[in-house]
N, C-alpha and C positions, 0 to 999 in steps of 0.2 A: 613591780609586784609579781610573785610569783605565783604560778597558776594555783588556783583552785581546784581540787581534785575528785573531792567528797561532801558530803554534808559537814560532817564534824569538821573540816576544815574552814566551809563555810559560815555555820555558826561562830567558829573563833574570831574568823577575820570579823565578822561583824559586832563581836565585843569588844573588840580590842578599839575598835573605830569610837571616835569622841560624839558623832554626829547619829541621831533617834530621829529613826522616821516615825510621821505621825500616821497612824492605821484608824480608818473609820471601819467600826466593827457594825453589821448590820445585824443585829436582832441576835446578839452574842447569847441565846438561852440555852444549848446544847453543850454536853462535857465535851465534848472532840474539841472544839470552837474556844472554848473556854480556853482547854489542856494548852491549845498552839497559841493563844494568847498569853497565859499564863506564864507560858515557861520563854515567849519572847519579851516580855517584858525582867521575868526575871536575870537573860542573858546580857540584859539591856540595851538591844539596839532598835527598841521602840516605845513610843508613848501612844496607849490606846484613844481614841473616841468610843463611847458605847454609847449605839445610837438604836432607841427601841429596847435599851434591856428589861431583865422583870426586875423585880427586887431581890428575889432570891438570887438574880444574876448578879447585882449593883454590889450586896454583899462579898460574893466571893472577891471581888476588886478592891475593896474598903482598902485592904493593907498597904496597896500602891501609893496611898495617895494621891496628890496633883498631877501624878504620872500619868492617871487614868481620869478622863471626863466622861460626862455624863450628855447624851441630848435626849429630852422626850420627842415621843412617838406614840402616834395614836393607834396603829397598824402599819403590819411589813410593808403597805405601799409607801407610805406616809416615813417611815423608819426610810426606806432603799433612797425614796427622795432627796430628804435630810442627809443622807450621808455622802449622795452626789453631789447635791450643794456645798458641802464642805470641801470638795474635791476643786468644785468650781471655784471659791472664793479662796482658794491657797488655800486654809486650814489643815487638809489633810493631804498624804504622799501617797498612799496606797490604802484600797476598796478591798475588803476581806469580807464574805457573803457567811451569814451563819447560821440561823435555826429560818429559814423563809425559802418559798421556791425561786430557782432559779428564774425562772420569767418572770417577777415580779422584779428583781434585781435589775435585771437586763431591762427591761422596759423603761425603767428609770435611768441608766447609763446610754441605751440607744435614743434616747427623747431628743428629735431633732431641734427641739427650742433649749431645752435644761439640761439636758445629757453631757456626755462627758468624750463624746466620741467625734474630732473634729472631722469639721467636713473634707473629703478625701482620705480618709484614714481606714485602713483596712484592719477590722478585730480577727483577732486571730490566735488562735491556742498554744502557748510554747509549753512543753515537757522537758523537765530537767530527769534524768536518770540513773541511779546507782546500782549497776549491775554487777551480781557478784562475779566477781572473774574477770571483770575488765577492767582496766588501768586508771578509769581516769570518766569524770561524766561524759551523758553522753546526752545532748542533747534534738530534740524532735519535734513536728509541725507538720501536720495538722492531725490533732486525734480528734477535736470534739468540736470544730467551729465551720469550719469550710466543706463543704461537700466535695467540689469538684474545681481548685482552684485556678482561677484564670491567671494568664500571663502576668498582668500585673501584680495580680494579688499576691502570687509567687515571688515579686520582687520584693514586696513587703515583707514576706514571714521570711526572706532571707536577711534584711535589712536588721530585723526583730532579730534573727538569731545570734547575727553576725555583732551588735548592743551588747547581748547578755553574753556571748563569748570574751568579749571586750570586759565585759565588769568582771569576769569574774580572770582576768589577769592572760587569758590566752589572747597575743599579741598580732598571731597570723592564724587566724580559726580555718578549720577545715573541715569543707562542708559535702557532704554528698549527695546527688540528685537521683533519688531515688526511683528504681522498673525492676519488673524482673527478666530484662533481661540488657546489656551492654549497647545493645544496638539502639539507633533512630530507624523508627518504624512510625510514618505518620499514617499508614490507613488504619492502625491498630490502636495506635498509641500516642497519638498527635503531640501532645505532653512534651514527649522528648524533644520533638523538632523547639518548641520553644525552651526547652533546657539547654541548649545550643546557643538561641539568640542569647541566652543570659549568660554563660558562660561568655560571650563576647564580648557583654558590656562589663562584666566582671577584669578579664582582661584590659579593656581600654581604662582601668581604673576608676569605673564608678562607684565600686560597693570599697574603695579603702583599701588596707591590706587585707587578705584575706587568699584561700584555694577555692576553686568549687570546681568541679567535674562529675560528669553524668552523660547520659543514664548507665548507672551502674547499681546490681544487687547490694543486697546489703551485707553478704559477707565480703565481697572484693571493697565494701567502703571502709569497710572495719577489720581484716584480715590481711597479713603482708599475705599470709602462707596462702590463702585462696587468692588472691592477687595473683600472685608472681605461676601458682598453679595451672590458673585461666590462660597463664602467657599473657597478660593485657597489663597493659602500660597507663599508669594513671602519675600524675601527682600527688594523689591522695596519699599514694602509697598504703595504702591499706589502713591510716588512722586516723580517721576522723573525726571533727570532736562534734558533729551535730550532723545528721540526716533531713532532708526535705523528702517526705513524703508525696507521692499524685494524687492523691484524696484520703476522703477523711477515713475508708474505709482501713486502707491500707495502716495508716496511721493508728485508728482505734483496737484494731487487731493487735499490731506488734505492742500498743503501752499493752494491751490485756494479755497477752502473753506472758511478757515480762516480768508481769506483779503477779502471776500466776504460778507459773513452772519456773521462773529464776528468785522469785521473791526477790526482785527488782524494788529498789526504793526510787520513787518517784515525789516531786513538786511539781506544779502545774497555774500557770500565771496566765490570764488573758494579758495580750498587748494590741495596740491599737489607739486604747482610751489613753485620754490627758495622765491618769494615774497606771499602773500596773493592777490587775484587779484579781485577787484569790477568789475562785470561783468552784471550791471544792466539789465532787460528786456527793451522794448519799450513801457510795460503801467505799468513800477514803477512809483510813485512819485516823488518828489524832496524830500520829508521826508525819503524815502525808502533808496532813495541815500545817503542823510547824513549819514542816522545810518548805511548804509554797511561801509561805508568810516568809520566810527566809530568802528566799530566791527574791521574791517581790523586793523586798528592803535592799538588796543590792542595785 
């Protein structure tokens, strides 16, 4: 398979694919929500659940037919439930959050008895990115889930990256462990010294095929020219196709840059739950949306 580079590339590969994931839509009553539904059904590498819609929502779906089902809901808690449970019982592939707040979602995916988050599993936020000027996605962890993550958790949202690196056709992902600065510094930055241990078990072949090396800035992860400039010697070689963040801060700053000052195109999938879960903000787009729903289906 050859890599996947962009969105539009992504989209195609997932039409041309025989196999529709099934998307439980939570309280699909907003156009954004609608739009990313709409036009992924029309691409066709999905069949909706609409669970909690109004009728004025049920309507715009009518055309799809059996493509699109239907669950009642009595309210967004009772809607985020229902649509867990469908997650639980097979029925559905992927949790897509739509007119309801975010904690109401999440309370119903984190519910230690009905939830959908097995035990030992670490949730965690991947960012997919299309940055104008750069070659090829570029993907990111942690912008909006993890504060301050521990060792382990770290080996998880490498795990998470290194998956969707895999789906989307790169065969040796190349990841970068993100400081600002090249050195291990453990009275400052303790972080590092564990980007170390993991780079070791990277090496002894735990995490698959795969690069990983850190701590390094993010232009020497992404840059041969600032690379080879530093004098510093990596295997990255200055191309990485995904960054590991040191917290969340770091992380939330560079997506809000990005979509900012580069008009960066972004998707953004929680992982950790049994399903992949579209867990949009309140000033995504409807393009944001789609291509998470997009990313998610891969």
């Amino acid at each position: 398979m050859k890599a996947i580079q962009n969105f539009d590339e992504l989209v195609a590969h997932l039409a041309e694919r025989t196999e529709r994931r099934r998307v439980a839509v939570v309280c699909p009553n907003d156009e954004s929500t609608q739009y990313a539904v709409s036009r992924a059904l029309d691409e066709g590498f999905i069949d909706a659940i609409l669970v909690g819609a109004t009728d004025e929502a049920r309507q715009k779906f009518e055309k799809y037919g059996e493509r699109v089902s239907i669950v009642e809901a009595t309210d967004a808690d009772d809607a985020a439930r229902k649509a867990v449970g469908l997650v639980r019982e097979g029925k559905a592939d992927v949790l897509q959050k739509g007119l309801l707040n975010t904690d109401n979602l999440l309370h119903a995916v984190l519910n230690k008895e009905t939830g959908i988050l097995p035990k030992g599993r670490v949730l965690t936020h991947l960012t997919c990115a299309q940055i104008p000027g750069h070659e090829h996605f570029l993907f990111f962890t942690d912008a909006a889930v993890i504060p301050h993550p521990t060792a382990a958790q770290r080996e998880e949202q490498l795990k998470y990256v290194l998956e969707t690196c895999h789906a989307m056709g790169i065969e040796e992902p190349r990841v970068g462990l993100i400081n600002c600065t090249e050195k291990v510094n453990e009275k400052f930055f303790p972080f590092t010294v564990e980007y170390k241990e993991l780079i070791a078990k990277v090496e002894a072949g735990e995490f698959g095929r795969c690069i990983v090396d850190g701590p390094l800035d993010l232009k020497t992860c992404l840059s041969p020219e600032a690379l080879h400039k530093k004098g510093i010697e990596s295997p990255l070689e200055g191309r990485s196709d995904a960054v590991i963040f040191p917290d969340i801060q770091a992380g939330n700053v560079f997506y809000k840059t990005i979509t900012l000052f580069s008009g960066a195109l972004c998707a953004g999938i929680l992982r950790g739950p049994m399903c992949p879960v579209v867990l949009p903000s309140r000033g995504d787009s409807k393009m944001s949306k789609f291509y998470s729903l997009a990313l998610a289906s891969i």
